[in-house]
N, C-alpha and C positions, 0 to 999 in steps of 0.2 A: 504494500500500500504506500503509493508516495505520501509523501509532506506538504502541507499546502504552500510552502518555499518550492517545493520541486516542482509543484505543479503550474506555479505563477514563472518559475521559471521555462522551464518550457514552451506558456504561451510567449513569453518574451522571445526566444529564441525563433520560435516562429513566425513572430510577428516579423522579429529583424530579416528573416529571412523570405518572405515573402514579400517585403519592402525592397528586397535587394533584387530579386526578380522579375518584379513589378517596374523597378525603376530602369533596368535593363534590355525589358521590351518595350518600355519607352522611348528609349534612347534608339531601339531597333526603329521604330515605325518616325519618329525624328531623321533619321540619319533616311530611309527609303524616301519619306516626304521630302527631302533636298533634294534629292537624287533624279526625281521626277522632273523631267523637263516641262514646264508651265506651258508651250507653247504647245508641245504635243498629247499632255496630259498622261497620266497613269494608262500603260497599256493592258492587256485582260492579265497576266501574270503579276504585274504590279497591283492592282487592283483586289485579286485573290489574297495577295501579300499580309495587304492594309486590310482585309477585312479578318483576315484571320488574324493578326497582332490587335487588331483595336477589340474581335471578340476576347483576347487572352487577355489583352489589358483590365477589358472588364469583370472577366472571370477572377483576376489577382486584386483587382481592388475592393470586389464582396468577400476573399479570404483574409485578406487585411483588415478589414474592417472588423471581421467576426472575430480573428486573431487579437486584434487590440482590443474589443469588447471585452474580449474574456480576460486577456491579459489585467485589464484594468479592475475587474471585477473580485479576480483573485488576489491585485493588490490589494485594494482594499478590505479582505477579507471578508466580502457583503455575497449572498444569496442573488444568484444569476437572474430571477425570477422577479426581486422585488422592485428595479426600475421598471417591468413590464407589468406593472397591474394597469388596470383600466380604471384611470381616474375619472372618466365620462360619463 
């Protein structure tokens, strides 16, 4: 059974690291979108390119998100549950 240190550790570690790969295919579809000649526009290979790095992007930035969520939750030492009640 881990420690709840182990386990806030952990989300940390994967936070940092889904940040680092997040930030990385950013940099990929940055560095493709230069690349792209403006006059002639993204051709169908380029095109495919940017849509499959911007769906990763987005896929890395909902694991991020969830990562830091938790990360932050186990810092704090608080129940994942109580910032989701319905105050409505």
């Amino acid at each position: 059974m881990s420690t709840q240190n182990e386990v806030k550790e952990n989300w940390r570690e994967r936070r940092d690291l889904v940040l680092a790969v997040r930030q990385r295919v950013s940099d990929q579809l940055l560095k493709l979108n230069d690349a792209i000649a403006p006059e002639a526009g993204p051709d169908a290979e380029e095109l495919l390119r940017i849509e499959a790095l911007q769906f990763e992007l987005g896929q890395l930035e909902e694991a991020f998100d969830d990562a830091e969520r938790k990360y932050l939750t186990h810092s704090l030492g608080s129940d994942e549950t109580k910032g989701e009640e319905d105050n409505g």
